[in-house]
DSSP file (Angstrom, degrees, kcal/mol; ACC not computed):
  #  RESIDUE AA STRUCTURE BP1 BP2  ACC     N-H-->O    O-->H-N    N-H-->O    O-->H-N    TCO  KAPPA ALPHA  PHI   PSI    X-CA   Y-CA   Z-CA
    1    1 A X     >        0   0    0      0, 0.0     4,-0.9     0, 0.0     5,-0.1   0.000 360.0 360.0 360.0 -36.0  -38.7    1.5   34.1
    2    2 A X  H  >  +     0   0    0      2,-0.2     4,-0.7     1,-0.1     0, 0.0   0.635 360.0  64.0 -94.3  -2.9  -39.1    2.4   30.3
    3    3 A X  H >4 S+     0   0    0      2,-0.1     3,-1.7     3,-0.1     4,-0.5   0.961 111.7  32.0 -20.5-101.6  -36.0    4.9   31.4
    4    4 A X  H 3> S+     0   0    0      1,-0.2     4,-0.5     2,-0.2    -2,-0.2   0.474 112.9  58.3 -44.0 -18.7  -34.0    2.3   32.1
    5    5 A X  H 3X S+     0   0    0     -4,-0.9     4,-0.6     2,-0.2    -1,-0.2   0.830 103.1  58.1 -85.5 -26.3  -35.1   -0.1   29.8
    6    6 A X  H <X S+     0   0    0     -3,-1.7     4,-0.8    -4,-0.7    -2,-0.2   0.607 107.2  45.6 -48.5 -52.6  -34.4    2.2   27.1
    7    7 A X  H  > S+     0   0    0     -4,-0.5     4,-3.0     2,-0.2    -1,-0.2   0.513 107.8  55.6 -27.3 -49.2  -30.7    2.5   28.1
    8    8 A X  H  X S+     0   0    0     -4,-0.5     4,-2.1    -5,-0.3    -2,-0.2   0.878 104.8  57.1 -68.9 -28.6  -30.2   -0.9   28.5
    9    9 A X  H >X S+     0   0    0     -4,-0.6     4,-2.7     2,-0.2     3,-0.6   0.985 109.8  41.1 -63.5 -78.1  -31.4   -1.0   25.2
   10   10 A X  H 3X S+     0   0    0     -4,-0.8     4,-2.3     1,-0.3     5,-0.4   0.911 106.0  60.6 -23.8 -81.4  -28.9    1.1   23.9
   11   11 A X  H 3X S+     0   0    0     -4,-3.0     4,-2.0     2,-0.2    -1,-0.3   0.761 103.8  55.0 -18.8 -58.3  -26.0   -0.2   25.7
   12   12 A X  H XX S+     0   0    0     -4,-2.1     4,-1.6    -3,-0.6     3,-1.2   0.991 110.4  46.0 -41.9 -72.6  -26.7   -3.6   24.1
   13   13 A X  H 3< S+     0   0    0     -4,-2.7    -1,-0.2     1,-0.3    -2,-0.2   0.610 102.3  56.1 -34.8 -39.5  -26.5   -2.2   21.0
   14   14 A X  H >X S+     0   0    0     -4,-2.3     4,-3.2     1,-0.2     3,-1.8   0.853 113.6  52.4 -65.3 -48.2  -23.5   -0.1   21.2
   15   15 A X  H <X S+     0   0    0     -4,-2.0     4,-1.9    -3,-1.2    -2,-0.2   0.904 100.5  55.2 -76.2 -16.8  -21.9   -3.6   22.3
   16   16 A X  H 3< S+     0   0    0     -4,-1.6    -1,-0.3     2,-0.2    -2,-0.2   0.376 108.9  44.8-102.7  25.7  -22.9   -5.3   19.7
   17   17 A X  H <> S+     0   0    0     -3,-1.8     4,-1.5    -5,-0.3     5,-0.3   0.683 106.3  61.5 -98.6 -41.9  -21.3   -2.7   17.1
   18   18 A X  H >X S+     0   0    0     -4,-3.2     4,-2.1     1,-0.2     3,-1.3   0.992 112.8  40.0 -47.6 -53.8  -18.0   -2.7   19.5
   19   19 A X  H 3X>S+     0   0    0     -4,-1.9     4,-1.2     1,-0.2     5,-0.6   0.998 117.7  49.5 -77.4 -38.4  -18.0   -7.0   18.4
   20   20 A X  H 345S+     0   0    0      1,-0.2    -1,-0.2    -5,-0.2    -2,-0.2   0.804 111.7  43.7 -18.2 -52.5  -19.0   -6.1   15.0
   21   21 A X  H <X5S+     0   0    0     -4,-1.5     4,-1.5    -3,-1.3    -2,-0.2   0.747 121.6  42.4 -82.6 -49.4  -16.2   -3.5   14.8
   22   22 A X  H  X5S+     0   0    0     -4,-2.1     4,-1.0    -3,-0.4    -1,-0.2   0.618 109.9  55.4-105.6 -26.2  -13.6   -6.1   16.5
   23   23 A X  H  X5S+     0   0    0     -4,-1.2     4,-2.1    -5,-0.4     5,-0.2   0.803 110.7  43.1 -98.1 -34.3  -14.8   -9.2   14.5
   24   24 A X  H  >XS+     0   0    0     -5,-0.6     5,-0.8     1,-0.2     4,-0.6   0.966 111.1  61.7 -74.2 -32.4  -14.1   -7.4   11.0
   25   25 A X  H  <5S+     0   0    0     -4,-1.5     3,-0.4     1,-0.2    -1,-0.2   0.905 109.0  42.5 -38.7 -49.3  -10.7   -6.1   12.6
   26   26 A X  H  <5S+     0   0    0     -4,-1.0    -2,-0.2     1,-0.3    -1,-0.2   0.563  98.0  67.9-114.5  12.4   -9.7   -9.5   13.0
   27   27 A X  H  <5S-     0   0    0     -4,-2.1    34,-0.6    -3,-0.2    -1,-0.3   0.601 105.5-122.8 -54.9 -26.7  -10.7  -11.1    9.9
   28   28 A X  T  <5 +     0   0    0     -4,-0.6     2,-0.3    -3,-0.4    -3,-0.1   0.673  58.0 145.0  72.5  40.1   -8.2   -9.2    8.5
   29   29 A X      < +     0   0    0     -5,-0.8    -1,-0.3    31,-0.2    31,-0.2  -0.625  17.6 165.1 -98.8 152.7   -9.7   -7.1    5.9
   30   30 A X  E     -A   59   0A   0     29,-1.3    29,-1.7    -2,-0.3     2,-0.1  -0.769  36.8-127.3-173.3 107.3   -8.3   -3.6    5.4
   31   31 A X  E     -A   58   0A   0     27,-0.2     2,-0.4    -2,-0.2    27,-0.2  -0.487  36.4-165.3 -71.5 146.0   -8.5   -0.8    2.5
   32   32 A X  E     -A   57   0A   0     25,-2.0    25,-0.9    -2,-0.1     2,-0.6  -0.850   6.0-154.3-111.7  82.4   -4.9    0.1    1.7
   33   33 A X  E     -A   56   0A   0     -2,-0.4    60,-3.3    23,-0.2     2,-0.5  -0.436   3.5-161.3 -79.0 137.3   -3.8    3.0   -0.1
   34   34 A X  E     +Ab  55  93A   0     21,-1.0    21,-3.4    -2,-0.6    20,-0.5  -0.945   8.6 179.8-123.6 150.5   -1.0    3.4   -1.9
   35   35 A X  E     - b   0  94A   0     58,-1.5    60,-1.2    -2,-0.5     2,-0.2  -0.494   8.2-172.5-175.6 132.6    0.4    6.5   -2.8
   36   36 A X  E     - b   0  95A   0     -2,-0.2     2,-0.7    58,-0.2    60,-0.2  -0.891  28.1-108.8-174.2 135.4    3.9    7.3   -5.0
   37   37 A X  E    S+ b   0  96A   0     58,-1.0    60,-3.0    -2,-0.2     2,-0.1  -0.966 107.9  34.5-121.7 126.0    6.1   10.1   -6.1
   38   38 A X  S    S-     0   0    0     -2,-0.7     3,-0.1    58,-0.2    59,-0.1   0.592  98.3-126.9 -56.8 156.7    5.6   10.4   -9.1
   39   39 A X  S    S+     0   0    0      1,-0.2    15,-0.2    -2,-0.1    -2,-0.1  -0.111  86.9  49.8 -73.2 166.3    2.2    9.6   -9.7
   40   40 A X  S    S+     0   0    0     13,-5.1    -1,-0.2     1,-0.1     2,-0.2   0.856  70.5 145.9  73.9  25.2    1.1    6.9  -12.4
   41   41 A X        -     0   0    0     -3,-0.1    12,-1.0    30,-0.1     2,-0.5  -0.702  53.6-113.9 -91.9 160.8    3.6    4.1  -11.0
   42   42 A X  E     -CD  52  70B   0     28,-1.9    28,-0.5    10,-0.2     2,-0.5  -0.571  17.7-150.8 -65.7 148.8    2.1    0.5  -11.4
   43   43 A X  E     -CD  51  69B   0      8,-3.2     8,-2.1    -2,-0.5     2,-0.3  -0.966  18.8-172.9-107.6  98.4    1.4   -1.1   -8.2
   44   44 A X  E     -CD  50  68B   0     24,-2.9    24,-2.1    -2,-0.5     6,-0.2  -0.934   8.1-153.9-107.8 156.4    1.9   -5.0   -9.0
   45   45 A X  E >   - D   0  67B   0      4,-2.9     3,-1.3    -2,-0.3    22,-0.2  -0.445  28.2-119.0-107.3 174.3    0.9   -7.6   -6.1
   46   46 A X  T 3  S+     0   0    0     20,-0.7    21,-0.1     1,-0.2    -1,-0.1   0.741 119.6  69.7 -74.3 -19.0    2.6  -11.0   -6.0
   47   47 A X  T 3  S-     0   0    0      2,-0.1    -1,-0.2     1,-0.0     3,-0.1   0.320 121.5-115.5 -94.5  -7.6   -1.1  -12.3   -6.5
   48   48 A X  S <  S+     0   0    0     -3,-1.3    -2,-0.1     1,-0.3    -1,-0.0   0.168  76.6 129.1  75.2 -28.9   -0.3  -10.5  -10.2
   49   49 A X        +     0   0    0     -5,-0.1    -4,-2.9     1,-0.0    -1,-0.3  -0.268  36.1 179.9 -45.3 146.6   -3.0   -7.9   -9.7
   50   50 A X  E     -C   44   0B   0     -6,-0.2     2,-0.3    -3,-0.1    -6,-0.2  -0.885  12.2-166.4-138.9-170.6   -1.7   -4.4  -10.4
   51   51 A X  E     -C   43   0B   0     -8,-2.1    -8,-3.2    -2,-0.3     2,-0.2  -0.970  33.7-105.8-165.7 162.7   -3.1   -0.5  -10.3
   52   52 A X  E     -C   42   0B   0     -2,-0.3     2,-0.4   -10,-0.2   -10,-0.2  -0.589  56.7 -71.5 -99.0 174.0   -2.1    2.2  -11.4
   53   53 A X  S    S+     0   0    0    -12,-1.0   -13,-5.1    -2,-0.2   -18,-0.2  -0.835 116.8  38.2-114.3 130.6   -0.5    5.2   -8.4
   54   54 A X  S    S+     0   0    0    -20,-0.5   -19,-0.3    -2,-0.4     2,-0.2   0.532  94.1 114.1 -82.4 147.0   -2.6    6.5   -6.6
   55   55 A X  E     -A   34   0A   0    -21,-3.4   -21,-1.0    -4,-0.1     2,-0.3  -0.829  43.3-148.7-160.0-172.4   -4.9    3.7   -5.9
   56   56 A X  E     -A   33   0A   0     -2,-0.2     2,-0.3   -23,-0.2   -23,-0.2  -0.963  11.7-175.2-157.5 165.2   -6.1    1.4   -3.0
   57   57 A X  E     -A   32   0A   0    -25,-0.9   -25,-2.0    -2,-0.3     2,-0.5  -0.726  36.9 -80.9-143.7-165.3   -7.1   -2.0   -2.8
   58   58 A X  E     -A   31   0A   0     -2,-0.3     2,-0.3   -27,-0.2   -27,-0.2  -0.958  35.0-148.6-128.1 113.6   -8.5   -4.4   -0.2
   59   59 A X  E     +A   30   0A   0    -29,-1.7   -29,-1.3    -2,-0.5     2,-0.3  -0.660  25.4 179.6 -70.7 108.2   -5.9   -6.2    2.3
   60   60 A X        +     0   0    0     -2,-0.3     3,-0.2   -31,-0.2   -31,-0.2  -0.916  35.2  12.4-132.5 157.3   -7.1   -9.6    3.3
   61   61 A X  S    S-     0   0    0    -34,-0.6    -2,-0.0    -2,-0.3   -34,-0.0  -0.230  85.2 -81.9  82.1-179.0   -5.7  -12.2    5.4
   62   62 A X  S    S+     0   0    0      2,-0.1    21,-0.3    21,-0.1    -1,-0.1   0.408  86.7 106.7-123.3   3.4   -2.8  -12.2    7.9
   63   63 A X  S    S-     0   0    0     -3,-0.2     2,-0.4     1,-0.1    20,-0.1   0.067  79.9 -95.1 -66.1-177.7    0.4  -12.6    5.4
   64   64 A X        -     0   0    0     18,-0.1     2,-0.7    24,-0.0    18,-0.2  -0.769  35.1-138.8-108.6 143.5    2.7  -10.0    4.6
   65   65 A X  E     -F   81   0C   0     16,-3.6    16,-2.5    -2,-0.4     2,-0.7  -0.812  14.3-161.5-110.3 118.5    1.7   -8.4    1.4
   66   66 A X  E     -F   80   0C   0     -2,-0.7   -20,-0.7    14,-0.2     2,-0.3  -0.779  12.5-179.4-100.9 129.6    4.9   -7.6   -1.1
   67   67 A X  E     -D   45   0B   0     12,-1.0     2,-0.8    -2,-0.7   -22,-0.2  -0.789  16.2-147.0-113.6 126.6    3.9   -5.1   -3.6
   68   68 A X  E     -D   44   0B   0    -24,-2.1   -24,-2.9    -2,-0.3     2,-0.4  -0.903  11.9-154.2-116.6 147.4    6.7   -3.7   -6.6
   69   69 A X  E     +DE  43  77B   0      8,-1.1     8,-1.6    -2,-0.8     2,-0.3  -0.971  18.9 179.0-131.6 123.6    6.2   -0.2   -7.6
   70   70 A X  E     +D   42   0B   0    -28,-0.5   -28,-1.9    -2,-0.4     2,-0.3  -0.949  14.5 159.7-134.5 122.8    7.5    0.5  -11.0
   71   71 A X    >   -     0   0    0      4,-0.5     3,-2.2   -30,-0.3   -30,-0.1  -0.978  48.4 -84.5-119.1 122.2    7.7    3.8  -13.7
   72   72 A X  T 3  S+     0   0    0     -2,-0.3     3,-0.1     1,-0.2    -2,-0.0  -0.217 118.0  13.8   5.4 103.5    9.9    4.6  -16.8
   73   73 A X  T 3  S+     0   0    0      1,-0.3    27,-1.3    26,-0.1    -1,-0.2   0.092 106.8 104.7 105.8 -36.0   12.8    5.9  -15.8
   74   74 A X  B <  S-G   99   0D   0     -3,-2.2    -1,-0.3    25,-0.2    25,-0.2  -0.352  76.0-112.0 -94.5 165.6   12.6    5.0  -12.0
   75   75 A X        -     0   0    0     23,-1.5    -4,-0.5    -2,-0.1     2,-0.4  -0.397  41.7-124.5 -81.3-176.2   14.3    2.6  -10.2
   76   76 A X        -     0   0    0     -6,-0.2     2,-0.3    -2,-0.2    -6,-0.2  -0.954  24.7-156.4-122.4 143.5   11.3   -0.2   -9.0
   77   77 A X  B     -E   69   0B   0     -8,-1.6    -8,-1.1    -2,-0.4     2,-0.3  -0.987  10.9-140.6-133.8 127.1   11.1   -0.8   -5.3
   78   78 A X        +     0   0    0     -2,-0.3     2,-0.3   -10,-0.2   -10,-0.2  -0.691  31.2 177.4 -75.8 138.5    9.6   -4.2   -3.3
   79   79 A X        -     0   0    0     -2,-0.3   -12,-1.0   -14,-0.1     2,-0.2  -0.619  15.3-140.5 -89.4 171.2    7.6   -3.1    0.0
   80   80 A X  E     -F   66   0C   0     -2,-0.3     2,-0.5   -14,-0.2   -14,-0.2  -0.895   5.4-149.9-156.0 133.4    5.8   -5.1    2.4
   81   81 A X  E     -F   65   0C   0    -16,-2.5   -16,-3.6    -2,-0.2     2,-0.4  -0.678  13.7-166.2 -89.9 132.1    2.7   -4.8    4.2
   82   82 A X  B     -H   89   0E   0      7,-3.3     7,-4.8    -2,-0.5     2,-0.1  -0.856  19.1-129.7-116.4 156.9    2.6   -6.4    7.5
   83   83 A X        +     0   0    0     -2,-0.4     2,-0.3   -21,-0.3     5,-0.3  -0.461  37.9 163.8 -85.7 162.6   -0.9   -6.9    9.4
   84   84 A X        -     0   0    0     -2,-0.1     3,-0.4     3,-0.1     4,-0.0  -0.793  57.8 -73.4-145.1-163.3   -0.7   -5.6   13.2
   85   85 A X  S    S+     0   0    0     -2,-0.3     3,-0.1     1,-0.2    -2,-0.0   0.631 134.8  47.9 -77.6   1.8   -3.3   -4.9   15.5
   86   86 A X  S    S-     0   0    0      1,-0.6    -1,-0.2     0, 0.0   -61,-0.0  -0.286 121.6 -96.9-115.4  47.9   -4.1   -1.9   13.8
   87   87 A X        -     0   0    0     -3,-0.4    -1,-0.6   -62,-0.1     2,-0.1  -0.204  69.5 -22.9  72.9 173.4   -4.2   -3.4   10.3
   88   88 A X  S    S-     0   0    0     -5,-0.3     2,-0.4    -3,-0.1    -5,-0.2  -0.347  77.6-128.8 -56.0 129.4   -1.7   -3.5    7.6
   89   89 A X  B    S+H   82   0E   0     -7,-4.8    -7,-3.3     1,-0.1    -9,-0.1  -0.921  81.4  57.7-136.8 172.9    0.9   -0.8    7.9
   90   90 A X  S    S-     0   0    0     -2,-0.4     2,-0.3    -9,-0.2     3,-0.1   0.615  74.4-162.0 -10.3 133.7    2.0    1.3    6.4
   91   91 A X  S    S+     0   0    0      1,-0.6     2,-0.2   -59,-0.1   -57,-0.1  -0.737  81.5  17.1-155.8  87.0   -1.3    2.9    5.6
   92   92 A X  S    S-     0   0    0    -59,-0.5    -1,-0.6    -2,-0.3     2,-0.5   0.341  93.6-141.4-102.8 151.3   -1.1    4.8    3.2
   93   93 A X  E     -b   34   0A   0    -60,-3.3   -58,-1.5    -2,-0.2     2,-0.4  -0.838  16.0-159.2 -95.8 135.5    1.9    3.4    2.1
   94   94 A X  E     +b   35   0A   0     -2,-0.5     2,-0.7   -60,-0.2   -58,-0.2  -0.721  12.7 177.7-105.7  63.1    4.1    6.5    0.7
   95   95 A X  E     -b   36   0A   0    -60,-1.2   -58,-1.0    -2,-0.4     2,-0.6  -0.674  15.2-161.0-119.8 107.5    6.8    5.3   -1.6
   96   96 A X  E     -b   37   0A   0     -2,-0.7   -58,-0.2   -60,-0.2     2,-0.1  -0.680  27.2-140.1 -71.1 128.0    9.3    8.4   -3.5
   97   97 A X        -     0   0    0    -60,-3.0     2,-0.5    -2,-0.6   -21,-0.1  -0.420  11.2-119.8 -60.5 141.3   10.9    6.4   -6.7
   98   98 A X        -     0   0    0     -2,-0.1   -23,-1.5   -23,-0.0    -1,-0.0  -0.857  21.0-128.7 -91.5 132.4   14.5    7.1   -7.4
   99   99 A X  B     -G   74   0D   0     -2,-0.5     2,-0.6   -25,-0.2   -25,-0.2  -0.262  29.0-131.1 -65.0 164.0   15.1    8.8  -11.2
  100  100 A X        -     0   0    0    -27,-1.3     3,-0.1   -26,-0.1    -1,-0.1  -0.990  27.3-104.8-125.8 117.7   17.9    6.4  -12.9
  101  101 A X        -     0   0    0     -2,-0.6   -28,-0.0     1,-0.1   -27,-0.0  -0.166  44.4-106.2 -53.3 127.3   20.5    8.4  -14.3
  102  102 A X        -     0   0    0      1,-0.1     2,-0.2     0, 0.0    -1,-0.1  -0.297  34.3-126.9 -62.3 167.2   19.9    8.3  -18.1
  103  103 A X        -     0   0    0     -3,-0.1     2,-0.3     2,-0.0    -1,-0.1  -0.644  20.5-154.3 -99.7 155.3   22.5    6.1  -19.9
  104  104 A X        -     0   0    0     -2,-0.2     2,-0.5     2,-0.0    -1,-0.0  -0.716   9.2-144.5-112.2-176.7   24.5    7.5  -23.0
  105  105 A X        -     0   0    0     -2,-0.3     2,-0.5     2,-0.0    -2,-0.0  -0.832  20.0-170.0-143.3 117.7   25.9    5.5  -25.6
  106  106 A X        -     0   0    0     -2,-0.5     3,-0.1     3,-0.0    -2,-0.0  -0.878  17.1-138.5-115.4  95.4   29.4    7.1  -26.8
  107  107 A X        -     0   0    0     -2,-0.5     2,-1.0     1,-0.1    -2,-0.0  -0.008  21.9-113.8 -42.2 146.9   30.8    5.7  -29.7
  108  108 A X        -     0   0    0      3,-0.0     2,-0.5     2,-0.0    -1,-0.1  -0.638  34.5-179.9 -83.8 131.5   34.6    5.2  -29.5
  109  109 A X        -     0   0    0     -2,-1.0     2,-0.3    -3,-0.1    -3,-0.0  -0.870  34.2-110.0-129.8 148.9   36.2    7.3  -31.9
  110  110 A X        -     0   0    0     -2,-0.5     2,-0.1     1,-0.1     3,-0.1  -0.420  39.9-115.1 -87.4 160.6   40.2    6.9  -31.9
  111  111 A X        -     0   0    0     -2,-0.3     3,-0.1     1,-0.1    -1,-0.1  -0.459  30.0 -89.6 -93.5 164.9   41.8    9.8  -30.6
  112  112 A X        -     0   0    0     -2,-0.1     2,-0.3     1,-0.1    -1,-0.1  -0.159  47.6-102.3 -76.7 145.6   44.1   12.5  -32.5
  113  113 A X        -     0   0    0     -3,-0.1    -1,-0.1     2,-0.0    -3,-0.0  -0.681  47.9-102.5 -70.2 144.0   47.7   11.6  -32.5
  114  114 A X              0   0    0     -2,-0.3     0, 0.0     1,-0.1     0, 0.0  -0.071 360.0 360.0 -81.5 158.1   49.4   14.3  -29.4
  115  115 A X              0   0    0     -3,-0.1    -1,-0.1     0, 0.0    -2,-0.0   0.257 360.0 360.0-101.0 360.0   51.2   17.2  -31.4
């Protein structure tokens, strides 16, 4: 009997981490990382929070979350996280910046008459 009772014991328990597990799933909390080449981009949220790259934060709710990724030099790029059943994806979010071709600034200088 104390076999069995023992097991049963168990069992419960094990199910009541499975609804634990499942309830916090569907609250919709979710560490995020995000991730960027080059390192050292801001991460700003719409929400105004930012971090610096690599970094992670905490994904709440069941909206889509748009993030801008910014450096010096780079172009900045909008993502968005969308929730599924498996959380917010992408996760880690992975984002290569494009370089921006430097600009010059060329005076005009008038050109020699042909000989």
């Amino acid at each position: 009997m104390a076999l069995i009772m023992g097991s049963l014991v168990r069992t419960v328990c094990f199910s009541g981490l499975m609804v634990v597990a499942a309830g916090c799933q569907t609250l919709g909390l979710d560490n995020v990382r995000i991730e960027t080449t080059p390192p050292d981009a801001t991460a700003r949220f719409a929400t105004g929070q930012s971090c610096k790259t690599p970094c992670a934060f905490r994904a709440v709710g069941e909206k889509p979350i748009s993030i801008t990724l910014s450096k010096t030099g780079f172009k900045s790029e909008t993502v968005t996280l969308t929730r599924s059943t498996l959380g917010f994806r992408p996760n880690p979010l992975r984002v290569e910046l494009q370089l921006v071709a430097p600009t010059i600034n060329v005076e005009a200088a008038p050109l020699a008459p042909a000989e």
